[in-house]
DOKETOR-745880 format. One line per field, with one value per residue: x, y, z of N, C-alpha, C, O in turn; residue number from 0; residue in three letters. Coordinates in steps of 0.05 Angstrom, whole numbers, padded with zeros to 5 digits. Example, Ala and Ser with C-alpha at 12.3 -4.5 7.8 and 13.67 -1.06 7.14 Angstrom:
n_u [00264, 00257]
n_v [-00114, -00045]
n_w [00156, 00142]
ca_u [00246, 00273]
ca_v [-00090, -00021]
ca_w [00156, 00143]
c_u [00264, 00258]
c_v [-00066, 00001]
c_w [00156, 00157]
o_u [00285, 00268]
o_v [-00066, 00023]
o_w [00169, 00161]
nuvo [0, 1]
markol [ALA, SER]
end
This chain:
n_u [-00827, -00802, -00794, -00753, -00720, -00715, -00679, -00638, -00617, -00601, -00570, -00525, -00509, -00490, -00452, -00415, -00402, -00374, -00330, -00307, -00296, -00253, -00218, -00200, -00149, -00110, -00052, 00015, 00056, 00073, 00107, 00116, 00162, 00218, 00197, 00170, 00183, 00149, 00099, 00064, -00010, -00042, -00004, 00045, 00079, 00042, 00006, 00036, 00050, 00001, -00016, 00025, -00002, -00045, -00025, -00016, -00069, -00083, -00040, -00018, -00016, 00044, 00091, 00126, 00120, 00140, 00153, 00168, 00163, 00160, 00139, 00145, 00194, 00248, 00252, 00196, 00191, 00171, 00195, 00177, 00166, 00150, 00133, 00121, 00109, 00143, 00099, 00058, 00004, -00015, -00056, -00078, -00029, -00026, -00076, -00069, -00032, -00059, -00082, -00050, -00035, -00076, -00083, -00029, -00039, -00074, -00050, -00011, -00012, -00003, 00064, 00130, 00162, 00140, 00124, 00098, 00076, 00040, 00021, 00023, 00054, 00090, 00098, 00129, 00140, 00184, 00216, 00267, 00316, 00333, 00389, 00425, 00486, 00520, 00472, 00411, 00344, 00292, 00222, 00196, 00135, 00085]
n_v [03948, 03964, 04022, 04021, 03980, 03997, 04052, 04027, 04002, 04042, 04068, 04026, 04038, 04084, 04079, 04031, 04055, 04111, 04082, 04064, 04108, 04134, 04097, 04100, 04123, 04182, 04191, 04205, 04221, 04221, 04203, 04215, 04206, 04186, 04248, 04246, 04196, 04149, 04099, 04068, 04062, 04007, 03969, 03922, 03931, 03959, 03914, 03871, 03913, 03918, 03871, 03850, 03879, 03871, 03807, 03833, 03834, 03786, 03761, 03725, 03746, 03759, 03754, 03790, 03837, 03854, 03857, 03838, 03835, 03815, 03826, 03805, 03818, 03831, 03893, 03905, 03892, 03900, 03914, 03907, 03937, 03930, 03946, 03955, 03987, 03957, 03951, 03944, 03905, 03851, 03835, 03882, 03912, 03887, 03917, 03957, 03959, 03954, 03994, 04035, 04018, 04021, 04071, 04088, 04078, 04117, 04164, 04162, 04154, 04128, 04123, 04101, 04089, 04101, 04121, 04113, 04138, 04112, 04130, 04077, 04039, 04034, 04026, 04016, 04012, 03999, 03999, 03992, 03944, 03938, 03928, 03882, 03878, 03840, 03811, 03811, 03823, 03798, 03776, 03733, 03746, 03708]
n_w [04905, 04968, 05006, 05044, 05027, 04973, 04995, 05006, 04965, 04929, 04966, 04971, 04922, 04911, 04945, 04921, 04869, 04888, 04910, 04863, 04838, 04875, 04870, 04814, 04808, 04795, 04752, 04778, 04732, 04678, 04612, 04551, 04520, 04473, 04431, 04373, 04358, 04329, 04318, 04264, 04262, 04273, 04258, 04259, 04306, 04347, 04348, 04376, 04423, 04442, 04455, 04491, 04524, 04542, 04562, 04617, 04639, 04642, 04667, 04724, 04799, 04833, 04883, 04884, 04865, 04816, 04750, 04677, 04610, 04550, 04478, 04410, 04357, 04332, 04308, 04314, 04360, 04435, 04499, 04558, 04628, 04691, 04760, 04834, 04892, 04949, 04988, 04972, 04965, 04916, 04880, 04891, 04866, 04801, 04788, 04794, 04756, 04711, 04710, 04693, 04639, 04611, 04615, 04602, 04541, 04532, 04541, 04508, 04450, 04397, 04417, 04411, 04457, 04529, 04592, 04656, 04722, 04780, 04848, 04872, 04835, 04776, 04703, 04648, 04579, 04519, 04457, 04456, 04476, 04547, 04580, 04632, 04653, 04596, 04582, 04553, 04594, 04586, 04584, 04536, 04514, 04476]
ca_u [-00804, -00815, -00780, -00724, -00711, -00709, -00660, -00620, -00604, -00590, -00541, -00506, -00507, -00479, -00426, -00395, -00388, -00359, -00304, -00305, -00286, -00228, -00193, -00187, -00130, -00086, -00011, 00040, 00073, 00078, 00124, 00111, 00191, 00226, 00180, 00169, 00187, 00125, 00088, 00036, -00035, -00046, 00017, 00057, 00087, 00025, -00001, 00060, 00044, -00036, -00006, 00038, -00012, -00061, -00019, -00017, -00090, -00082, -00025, -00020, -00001, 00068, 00092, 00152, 00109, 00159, 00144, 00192, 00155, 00168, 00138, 00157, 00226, 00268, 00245, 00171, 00191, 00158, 00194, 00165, 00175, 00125, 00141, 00097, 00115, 00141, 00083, 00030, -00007, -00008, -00083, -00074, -00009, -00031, -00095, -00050, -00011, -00073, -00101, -00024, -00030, -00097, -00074, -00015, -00044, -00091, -00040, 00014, -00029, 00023, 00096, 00145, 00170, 00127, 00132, 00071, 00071, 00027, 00034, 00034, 00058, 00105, 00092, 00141, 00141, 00193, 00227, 00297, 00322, 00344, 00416, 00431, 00522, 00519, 00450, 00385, 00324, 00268, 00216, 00182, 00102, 00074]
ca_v [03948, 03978, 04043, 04009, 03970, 04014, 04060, 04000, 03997, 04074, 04079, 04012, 04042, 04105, 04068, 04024, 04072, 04132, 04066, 04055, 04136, 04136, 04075, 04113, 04144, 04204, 04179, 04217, 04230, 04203, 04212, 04194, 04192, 04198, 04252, 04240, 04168, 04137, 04073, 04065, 04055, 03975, 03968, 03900, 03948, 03960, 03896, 03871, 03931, 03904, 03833, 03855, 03898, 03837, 03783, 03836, 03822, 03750, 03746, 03718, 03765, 03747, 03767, 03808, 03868, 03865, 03845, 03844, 03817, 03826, 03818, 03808, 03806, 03849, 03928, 03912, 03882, 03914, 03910, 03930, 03926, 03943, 03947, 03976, 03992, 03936, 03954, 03942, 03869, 03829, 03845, 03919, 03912, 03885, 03925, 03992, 03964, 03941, 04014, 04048, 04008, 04035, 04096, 04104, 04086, 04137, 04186, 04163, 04130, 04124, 04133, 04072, 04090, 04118, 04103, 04131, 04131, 04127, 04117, 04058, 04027, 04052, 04022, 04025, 04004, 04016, 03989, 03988, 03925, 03935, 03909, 03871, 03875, 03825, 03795, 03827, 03812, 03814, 03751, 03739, 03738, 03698]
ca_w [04923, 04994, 05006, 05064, 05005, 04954, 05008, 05010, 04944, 04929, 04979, 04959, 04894, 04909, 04958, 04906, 04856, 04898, 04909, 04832, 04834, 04889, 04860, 04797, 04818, 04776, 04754, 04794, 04723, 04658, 04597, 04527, 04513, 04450, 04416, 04338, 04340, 04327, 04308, 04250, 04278, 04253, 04248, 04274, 04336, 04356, 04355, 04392, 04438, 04454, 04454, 04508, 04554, 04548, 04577, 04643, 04654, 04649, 04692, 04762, 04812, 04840, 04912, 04889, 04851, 04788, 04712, 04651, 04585, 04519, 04458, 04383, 04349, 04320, 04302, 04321, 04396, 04451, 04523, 04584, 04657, 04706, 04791, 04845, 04917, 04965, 05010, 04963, 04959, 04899, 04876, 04884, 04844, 04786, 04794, 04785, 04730, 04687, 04700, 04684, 04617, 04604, 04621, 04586, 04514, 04516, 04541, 04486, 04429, 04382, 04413, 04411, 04484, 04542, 04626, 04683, 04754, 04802, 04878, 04872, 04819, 04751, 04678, 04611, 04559, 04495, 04431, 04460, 04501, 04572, 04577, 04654, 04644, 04579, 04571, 04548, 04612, 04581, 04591, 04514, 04502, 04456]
c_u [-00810, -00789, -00756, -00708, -00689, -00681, -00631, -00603, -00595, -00564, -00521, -00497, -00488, -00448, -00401, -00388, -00375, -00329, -00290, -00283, -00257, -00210, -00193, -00171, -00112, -00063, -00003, 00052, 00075, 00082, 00118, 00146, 00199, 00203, 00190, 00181, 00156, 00121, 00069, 00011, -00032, -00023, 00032, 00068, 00064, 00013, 00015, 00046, 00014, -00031, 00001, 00025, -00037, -00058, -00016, -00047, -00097, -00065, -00029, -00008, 00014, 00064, 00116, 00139, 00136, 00153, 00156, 00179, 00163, 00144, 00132, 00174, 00230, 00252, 00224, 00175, 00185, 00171, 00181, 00172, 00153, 00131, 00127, 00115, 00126, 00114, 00053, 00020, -00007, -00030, -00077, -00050, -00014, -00050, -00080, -00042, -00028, -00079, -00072, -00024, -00051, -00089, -00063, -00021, -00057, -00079, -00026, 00004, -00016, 00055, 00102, 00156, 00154, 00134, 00111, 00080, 00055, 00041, 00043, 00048, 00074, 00102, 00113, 00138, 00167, 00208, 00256, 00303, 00342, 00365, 00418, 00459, 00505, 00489, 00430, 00368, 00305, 00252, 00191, 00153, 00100, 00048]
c_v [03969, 04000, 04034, 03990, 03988, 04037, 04048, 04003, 04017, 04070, 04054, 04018, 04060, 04094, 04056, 04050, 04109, 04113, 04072, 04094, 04135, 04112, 04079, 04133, 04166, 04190, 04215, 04236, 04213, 04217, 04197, 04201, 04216, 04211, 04251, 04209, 04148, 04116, 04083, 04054, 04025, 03963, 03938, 03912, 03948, 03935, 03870, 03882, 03922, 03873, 03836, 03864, 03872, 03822, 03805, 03821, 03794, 03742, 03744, 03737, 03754, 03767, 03781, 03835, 03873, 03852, 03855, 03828, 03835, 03817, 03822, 03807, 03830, 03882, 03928, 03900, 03905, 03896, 03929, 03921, 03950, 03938, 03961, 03961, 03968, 03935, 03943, 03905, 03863, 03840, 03872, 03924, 03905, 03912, 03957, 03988, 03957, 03973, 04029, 04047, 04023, 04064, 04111, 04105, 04097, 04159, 04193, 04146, 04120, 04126, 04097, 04073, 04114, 04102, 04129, 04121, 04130, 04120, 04093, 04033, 04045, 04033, 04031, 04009, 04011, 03997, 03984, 03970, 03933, 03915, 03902, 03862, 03863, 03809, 03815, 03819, 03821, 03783, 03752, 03727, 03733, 03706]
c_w [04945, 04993, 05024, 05036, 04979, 04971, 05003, 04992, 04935, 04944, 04984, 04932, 04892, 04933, 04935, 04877, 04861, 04907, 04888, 04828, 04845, 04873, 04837, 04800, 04793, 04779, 04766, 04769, 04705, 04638, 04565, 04510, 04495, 04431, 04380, 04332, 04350, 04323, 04289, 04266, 04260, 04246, 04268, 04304, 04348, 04368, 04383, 04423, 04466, 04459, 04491, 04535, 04550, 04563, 04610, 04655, 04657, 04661, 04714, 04775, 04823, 04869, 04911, 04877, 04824, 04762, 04700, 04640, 04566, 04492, 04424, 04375, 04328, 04324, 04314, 04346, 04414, 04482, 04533, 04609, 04678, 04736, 04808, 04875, 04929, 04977, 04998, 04950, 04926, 04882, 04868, 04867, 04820, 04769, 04787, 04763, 04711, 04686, 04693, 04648, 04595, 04595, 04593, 04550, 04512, 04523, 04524, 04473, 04409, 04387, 04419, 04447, 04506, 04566, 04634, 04701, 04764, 04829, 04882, 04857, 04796, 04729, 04650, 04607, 04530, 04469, 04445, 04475, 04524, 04572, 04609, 04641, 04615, 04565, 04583, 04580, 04601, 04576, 04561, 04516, 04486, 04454]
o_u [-00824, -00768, -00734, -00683, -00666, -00662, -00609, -00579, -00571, -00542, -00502, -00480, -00470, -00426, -00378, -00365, -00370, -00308, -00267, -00261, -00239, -00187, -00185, -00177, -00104, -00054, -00012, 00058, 00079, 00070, 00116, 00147, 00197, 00189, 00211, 00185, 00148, 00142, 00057, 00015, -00022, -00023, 00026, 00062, 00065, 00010, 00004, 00036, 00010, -00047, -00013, 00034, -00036, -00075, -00015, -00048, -00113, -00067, -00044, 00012, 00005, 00048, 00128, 00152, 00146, 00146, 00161, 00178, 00170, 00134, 00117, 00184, 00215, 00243, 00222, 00152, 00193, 00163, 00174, 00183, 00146, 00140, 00119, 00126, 00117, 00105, 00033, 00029, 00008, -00022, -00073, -00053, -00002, -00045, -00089, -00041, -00016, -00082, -00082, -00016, -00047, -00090, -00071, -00014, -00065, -00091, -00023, 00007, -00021, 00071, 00088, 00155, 00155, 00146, 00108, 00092, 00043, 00063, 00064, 00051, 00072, 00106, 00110, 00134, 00165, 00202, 00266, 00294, 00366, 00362, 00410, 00459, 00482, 00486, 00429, 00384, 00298, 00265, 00172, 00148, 00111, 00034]
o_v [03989, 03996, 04042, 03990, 03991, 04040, 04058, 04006, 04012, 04068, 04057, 04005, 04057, 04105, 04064, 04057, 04125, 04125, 04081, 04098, 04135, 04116, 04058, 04156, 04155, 04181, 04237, 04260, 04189, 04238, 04173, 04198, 04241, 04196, 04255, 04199, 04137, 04103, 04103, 04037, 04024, 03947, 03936, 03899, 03932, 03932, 03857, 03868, 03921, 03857, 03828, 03860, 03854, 03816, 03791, 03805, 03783, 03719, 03759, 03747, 03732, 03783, 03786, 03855, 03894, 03829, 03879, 03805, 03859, 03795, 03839, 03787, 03842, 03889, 03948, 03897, 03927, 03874, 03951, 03900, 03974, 03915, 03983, 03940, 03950, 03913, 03935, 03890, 03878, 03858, 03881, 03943, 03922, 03923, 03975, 04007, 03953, 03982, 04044, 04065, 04033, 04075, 04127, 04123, 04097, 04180, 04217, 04123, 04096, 04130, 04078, 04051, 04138, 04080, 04151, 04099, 04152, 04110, 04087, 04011, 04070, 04012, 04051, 03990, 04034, 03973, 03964, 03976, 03934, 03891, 03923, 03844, 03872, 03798, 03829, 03806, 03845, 03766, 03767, 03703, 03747, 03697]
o_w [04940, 04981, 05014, 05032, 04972, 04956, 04999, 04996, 04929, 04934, 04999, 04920, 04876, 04933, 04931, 04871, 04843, 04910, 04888, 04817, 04830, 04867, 04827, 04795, 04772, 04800, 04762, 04774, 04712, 04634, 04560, 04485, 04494, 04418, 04368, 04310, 04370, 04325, 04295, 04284, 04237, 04227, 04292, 04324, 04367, 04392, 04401, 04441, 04490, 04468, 04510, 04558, 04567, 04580, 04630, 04673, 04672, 04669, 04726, 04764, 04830, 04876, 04932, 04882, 04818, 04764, 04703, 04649, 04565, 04494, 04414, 04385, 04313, 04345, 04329, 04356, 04408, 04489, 04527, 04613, 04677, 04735, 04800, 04879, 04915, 04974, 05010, 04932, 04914, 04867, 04845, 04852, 04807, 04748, 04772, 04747, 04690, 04663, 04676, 04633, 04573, 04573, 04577, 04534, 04489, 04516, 04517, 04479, 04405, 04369, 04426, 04460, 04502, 04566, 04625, 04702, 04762, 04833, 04893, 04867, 04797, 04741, 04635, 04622, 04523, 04472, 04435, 04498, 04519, 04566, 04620, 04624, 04610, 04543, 04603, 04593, 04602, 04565, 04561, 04518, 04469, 04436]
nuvo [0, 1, 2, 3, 4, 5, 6, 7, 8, 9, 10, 11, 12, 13, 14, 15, 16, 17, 18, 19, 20, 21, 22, 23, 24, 25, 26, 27, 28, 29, 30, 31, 32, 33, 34, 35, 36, 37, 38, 39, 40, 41, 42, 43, 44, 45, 46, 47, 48, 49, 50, 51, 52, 53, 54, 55, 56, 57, 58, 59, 60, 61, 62, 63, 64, 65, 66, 67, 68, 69, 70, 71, 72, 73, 74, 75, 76, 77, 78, 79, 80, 81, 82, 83, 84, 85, 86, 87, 88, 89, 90, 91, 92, 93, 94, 95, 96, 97, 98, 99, 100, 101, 102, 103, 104, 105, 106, 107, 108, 109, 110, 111, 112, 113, 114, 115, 116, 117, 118, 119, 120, 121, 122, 123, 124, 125, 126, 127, 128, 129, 130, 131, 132, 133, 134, 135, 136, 137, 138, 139, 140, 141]
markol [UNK, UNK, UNK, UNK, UNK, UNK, UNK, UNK, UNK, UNK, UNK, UNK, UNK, UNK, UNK, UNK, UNK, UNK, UNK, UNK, UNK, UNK, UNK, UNK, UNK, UNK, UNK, UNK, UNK, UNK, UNK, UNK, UNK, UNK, UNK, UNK, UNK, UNK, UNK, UNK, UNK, UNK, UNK, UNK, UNK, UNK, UNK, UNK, UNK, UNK, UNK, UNK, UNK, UNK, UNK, UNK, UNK, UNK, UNK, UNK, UNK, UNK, UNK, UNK, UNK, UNK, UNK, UNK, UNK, UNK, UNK, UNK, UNK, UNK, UNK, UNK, UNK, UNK, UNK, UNK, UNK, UNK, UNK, UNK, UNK, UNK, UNK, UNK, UNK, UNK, UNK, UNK, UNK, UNK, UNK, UNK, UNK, UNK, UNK, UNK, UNK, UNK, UNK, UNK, UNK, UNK, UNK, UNK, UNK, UNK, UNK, UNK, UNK, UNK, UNK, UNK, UNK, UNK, UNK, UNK, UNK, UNK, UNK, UNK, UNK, UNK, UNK, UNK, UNK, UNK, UNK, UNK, UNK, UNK, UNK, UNK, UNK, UNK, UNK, UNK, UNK, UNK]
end
């Protein structure tokens, strides 16, 4: 490989991953909730829990920046609701809330209710259903 070459490739190398760096951004602020109420590690919550942050990366990005899923039933149900900026595209919205999700289970590895921010985007998750007046909103994962 000729040295213009070899240049080439260095400083494409060192370009994308000084990106890979900045678009790992710090949350704003994140809460791991009710302390001492926990989940078992392996435990149906959990699974629920990983069920739940899964179907983000397989979802479509929408043009409103909001998400409400659920999933599981009864004690081991897992809502969440996820929303990021008006301002911010579709792509980059997701793209925040896959890394929020990340995020937050290795900030709160076991709690039943946690929420992060970042700039652009915010992330919960918790055991308790969100009431709208009379009826639950919460959209169920299978």
């Amino acid at each position: 490989m000729d040295s213009s070459l070899q240049f080439l490739f260095i400083s494409f190398t060192i370009s994308f991953l000084l990106t890979l760096a900045v678009a790992q951004e710090e949350p704003l602020d994140f809460s791991c909730m009710e302390t001492g109420v926990n989940f078992t590690i392996n435990s149906t919550y959990e699974t629920n829990l990983n069920r739940l942050i899964s179907s983000f990366s397989a979802n479509t990005a929408n043009d409103y920046g909001f998400y409400n899923l659920s999933s599981g039933e009864g004690s081991n149900r897992v809502n969440s609701t996820a929303l990021c900026r008006g301002d911010v595209g579709s792509g980059d919205c997701l793209g925040c809330i896959n890394n929020a999700t990340t995020e937050l289970r290795s900030l709160c590895p076991d709690q039943r209710e946690a929420i992060i921010w970042y700039n652009n985007c915010m992330f919960r998750y918790t055991n308790h259903l969100w009431r709208c007046g009379r009826r639950p909103f919460a959209l169920h994962v299978e």
